[in-house]
Backbone as a printed PyTorch tensor [residue, N CA C, xyz], in Angstrom:
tensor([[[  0.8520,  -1.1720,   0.0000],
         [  0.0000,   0.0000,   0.0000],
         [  0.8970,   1.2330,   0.0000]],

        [[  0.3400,   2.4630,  -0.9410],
         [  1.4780,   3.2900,  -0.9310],
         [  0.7830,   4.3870,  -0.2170]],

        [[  1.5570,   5.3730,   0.2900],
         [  0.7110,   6.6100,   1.0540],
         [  0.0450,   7.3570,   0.6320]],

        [[ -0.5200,   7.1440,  -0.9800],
         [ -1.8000,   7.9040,  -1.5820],
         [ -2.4680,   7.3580,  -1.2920]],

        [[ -2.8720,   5.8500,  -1.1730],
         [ -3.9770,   5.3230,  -1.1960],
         [ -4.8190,   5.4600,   0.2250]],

        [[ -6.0820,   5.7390,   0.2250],
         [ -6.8100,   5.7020,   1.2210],
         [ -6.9230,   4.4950,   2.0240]],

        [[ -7.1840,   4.4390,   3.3140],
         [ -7.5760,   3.1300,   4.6750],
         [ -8.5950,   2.5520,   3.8760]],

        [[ -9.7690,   3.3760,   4.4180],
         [-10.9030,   3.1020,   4.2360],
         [-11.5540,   3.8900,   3.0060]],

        [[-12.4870,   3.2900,   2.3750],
         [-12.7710,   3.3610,   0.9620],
         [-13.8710,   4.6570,   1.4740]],

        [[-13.8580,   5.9070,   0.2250],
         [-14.5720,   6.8810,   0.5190],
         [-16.1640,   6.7100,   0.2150]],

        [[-17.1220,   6.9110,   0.7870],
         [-18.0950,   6.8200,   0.3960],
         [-19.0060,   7.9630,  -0.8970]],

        [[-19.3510,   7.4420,  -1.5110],
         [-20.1490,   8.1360,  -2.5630],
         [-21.7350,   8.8710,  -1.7790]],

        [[-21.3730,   9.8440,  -2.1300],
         [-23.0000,  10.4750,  -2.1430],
         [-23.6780,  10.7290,  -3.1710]],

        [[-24.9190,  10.7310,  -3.5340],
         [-26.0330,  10.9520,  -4.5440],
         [-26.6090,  12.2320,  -4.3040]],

        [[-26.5260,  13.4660,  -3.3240],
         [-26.7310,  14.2130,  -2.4270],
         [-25.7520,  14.9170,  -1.6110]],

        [[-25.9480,  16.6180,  -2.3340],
         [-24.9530,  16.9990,  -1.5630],
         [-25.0980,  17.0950,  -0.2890]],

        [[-24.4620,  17.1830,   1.1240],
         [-24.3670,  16.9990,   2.7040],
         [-25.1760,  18.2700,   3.2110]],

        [[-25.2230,  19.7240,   2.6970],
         [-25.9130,  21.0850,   3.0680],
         [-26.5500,  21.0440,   1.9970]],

        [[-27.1520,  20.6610,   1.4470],
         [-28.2910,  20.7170,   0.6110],
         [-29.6170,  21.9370,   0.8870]],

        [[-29.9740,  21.4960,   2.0990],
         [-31.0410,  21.9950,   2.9000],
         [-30.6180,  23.2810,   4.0530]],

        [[-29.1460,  23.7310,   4.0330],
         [-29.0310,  24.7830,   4.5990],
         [-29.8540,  26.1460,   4.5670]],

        [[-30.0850,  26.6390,   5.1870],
         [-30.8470,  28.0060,   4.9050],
         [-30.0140,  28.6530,   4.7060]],

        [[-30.4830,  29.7740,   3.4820],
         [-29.5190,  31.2270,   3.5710],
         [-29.9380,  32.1490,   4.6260]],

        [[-28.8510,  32.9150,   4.7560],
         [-28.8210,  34.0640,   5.5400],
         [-30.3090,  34.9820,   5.5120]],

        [[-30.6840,  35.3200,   6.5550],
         [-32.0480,  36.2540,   6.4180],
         [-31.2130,  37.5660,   6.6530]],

        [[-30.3890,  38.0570,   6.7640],
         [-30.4270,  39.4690,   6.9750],
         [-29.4430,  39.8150,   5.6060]],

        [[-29.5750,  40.7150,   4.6290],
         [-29.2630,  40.9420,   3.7980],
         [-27.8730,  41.7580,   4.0720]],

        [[-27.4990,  42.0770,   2.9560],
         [-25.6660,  42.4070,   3.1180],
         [-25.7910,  43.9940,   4.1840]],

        [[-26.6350,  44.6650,   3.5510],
         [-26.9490,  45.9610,   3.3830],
         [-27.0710,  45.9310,   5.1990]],

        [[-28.0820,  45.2400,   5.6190],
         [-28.8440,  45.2530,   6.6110],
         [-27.5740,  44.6310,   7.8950]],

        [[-27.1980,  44.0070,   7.6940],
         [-26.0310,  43.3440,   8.5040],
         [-24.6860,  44.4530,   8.6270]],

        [[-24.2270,  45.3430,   7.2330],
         [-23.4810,  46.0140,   8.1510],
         [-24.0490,  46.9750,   8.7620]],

        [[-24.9050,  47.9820,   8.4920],
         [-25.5440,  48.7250,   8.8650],
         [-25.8500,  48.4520,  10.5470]],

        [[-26.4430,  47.1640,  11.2560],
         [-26.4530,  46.4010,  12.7840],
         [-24.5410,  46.2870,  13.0730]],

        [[-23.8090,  46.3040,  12.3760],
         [-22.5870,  45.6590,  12.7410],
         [-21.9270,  47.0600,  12.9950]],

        [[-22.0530,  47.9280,  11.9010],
         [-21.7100,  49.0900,  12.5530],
         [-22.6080,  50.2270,  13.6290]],

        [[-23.9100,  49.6670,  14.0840],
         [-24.4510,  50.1640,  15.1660],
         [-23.7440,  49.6700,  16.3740]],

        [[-23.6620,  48.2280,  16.2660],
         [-22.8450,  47.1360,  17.4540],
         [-21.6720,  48.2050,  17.8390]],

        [[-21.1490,  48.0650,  16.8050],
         [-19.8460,  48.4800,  16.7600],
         [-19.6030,  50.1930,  17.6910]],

        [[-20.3640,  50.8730,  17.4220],
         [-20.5720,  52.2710,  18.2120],
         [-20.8960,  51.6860,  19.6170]],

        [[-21.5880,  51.1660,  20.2070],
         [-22.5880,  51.0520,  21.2760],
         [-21.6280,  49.5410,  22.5990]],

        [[-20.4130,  49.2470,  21.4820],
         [-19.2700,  48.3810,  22.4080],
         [-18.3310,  48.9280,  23.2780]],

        [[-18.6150,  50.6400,  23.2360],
         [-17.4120,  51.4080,  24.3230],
         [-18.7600,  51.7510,  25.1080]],

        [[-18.1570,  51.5510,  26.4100],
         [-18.8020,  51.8460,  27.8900],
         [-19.4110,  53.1740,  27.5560]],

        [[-18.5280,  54.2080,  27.3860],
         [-18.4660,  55.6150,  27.4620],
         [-19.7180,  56.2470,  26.1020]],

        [[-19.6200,  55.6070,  24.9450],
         [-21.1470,  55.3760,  24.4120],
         [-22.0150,  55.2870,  24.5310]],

        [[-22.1540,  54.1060,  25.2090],
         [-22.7890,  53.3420,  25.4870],
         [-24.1520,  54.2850,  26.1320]],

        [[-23.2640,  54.6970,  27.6510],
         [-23.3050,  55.6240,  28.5430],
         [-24.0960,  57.0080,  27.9050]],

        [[-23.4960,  57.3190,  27.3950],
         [-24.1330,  59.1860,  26.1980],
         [-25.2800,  58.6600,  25.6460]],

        [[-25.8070,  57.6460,  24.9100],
         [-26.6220,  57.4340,  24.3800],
         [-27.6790,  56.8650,  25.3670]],

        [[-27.1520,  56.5860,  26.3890],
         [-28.9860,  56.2810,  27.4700],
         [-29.2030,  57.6580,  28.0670]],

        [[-27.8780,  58.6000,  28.4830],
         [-27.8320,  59.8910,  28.5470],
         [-28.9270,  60.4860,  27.8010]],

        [[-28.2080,  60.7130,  26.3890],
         [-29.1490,  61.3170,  25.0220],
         [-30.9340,  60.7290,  25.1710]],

        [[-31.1880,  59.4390,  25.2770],
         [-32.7980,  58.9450,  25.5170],
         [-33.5190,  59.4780,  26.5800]],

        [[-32.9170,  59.9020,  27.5250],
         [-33.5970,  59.8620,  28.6570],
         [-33.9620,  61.5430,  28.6050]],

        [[-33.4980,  62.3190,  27.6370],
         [-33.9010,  63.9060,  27.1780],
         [-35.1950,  64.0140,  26.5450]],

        [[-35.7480,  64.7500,  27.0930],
         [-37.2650,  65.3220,  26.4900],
         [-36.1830,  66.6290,  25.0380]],

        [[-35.6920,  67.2580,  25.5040],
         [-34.8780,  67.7340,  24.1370],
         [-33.6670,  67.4910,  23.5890]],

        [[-32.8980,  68.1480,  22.8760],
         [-31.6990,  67.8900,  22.4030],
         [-30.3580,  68.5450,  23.4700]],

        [[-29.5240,  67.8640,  23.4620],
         [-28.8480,  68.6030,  24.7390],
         [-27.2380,  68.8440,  24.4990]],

        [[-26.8880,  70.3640,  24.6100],
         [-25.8980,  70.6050,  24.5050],
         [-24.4500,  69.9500,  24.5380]],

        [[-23.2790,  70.0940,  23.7410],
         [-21.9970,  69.1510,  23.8920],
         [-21.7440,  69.3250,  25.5080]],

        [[-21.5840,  70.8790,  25.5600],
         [-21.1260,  71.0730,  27.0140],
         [-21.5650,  70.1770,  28.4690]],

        [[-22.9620,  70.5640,  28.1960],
         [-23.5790,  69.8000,  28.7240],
         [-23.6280,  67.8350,  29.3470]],

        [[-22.7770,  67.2870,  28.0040],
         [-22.6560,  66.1000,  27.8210],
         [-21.0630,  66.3970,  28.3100]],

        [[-20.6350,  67.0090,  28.0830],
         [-19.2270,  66.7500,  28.7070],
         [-18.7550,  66.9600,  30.0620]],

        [[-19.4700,  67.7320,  30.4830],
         [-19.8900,  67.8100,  32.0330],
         [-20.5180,  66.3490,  32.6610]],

        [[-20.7170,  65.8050,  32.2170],
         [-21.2410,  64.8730,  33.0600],
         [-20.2170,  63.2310,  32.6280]],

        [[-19.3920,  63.6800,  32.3640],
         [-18.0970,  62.4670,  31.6220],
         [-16.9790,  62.7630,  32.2540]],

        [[-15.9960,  62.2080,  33.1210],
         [-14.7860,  62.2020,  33.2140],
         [-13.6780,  62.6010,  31.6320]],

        [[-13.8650,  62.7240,  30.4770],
         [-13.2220,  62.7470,  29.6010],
         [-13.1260,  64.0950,  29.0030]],

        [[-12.2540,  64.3410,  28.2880],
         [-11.6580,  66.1640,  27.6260],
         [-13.2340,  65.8760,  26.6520]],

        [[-13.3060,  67.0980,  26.7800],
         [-13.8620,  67.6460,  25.3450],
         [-13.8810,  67.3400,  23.8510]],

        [[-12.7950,  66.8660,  23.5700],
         [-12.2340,  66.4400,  22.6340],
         [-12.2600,  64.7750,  22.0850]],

        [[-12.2890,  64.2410,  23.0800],
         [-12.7770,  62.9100,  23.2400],
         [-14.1100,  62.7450,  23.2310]],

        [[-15.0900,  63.3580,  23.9280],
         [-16.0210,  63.0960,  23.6830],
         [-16.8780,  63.8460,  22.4960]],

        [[-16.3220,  64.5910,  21.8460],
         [-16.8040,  64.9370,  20.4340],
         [-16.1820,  64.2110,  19.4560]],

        [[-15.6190,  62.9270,  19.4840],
         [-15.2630,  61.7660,  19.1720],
         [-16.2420,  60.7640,  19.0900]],

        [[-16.4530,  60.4900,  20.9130],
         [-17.4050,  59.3060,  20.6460],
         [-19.2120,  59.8730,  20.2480]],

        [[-19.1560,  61.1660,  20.8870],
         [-20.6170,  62.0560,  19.5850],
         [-20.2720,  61.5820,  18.3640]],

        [[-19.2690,  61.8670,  17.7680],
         [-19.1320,  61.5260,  16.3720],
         [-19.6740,  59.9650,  15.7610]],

        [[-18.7250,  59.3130,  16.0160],
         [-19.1880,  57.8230,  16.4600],
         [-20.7770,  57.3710,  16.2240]],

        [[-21.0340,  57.9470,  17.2480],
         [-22.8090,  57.4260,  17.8620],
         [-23.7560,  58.3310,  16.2820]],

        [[-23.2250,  59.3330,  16.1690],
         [-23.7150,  59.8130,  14.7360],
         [-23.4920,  59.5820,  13.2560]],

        [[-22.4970,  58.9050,  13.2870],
         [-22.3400,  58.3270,  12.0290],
         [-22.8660,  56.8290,  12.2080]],

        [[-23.3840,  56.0070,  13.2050],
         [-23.9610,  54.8000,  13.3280],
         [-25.2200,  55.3920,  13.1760]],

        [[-25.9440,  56.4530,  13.2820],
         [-27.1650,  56.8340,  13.0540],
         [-27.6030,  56.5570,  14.4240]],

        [[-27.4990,  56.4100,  15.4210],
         [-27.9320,  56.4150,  16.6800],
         [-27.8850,  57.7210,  17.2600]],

        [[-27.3520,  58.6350,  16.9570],
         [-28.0120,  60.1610,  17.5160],
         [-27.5620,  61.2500,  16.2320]],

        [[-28.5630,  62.0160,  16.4810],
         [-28.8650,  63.5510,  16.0160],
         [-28.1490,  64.6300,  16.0270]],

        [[-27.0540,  65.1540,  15.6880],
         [-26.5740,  66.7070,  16.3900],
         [-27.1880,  67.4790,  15.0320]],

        [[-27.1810,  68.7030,  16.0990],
         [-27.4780,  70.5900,  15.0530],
         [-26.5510,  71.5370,  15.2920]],

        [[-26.4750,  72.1580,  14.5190],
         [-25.2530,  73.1810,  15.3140],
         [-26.2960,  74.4440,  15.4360]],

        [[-26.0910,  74.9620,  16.5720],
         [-26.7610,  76.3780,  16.9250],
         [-25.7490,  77.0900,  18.0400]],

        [[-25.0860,  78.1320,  16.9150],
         [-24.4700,  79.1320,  17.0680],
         [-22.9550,  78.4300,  16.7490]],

        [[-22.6140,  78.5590,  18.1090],
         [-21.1710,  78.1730,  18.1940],
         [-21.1150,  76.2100,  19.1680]],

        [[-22.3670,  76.2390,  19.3250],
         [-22.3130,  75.0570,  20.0460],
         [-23.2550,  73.9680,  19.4850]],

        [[-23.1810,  72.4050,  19.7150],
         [-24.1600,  71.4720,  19.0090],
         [-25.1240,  70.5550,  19.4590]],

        [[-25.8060,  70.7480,  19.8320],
         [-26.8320,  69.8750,  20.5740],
         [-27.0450,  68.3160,  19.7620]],

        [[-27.2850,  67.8210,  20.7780],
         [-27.6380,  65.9290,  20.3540],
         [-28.8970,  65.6860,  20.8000]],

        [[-29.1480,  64.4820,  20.3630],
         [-30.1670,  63.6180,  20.7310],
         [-30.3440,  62.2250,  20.1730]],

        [[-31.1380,  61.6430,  20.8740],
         [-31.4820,  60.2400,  20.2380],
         [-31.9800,  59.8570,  19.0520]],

        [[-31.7870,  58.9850,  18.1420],
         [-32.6360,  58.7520,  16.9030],
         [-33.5140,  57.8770,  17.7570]],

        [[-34.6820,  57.5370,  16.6120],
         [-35.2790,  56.2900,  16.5200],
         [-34.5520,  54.7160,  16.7930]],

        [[-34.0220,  54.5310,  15.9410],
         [-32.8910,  54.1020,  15.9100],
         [-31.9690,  53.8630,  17.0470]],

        [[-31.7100,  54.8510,  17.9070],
         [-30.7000,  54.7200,  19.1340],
         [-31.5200,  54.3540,  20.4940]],

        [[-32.9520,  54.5880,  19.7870],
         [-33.8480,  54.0870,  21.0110],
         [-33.8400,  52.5700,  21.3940]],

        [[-34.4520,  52.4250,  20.0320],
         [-34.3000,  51.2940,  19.5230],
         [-33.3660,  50.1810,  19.4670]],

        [[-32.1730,  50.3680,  19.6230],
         [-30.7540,  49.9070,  19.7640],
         [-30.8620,  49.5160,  21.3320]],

        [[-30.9290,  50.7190,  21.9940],
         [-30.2730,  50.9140,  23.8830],
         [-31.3030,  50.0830,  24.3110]],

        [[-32.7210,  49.9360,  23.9850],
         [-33.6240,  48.8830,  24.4970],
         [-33.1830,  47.6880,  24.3150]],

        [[-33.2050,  46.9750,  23.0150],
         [-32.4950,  46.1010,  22.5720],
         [-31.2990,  45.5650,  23.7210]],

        [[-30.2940,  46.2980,  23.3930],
         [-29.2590,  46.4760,  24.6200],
         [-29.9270,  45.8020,  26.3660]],

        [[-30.3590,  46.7620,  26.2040],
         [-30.9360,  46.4730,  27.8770],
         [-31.1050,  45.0600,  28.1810]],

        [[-31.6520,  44.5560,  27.0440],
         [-33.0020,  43.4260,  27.2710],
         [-31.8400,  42.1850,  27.6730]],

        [[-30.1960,  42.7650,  26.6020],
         [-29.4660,  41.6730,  26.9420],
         [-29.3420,  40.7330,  28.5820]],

        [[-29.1830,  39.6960,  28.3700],
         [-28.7990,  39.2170,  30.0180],
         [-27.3780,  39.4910,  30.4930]]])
């Protein structure tokens, strides 16, 4: 016997083995779009601003949000940034300063969130 040859003889199938797999239900589009929400809402300090941001009857100043963070200014118009390009919050600029808030979306998310165990 030489070391190509197989032990035991391979079996034939008539049928491929995943035949019956399901495809994916969440479409390409739709998956990164959740992957990059995930992805915002995995730093504490996010996390944090955005139950901040929900729990506002209005939109609420940077200052405001940075006052209530151990972190520079600068950092946290970072992770604002962040949370707004995932579409999980809102800013406007009025005047010299920018107010935030929650989307739909970020509501929607932080519940989600919560529900985790």
């Amino acid at each position: 016997m030489d070391m190509h040859t197989p032990t035991h003889p391979v079996p034939e199938h008539t049928q491929p083995c995943c035949e019956n797999t399901p495809l994916p239900m969440l479409a390409p589009a739709r998956a990164t779009t959740l992957a990059e929400r995930l992805k915002a809402l995995a730093d504490p300090t996010r996390l944090r601003m955005l139950d901040l941001l929900t729990q506002q009857p209005a939109p609420l100043c940077v200052c405001d949000i940075t006052s209530r963070f151990v972190l520079r200014q600068p950092t946290i118009s970072h992770h604002l940034r962040l949370l707004r390009e995932a579409g999980l919050i809102a800013g406007e600029k009025r005047g010299v300063w920018s107010y935030y808030q929650a989307t739909e979306a970020g509501r929607a998310c932080l519940i989600a969130v919560r529900a985790l165990p």
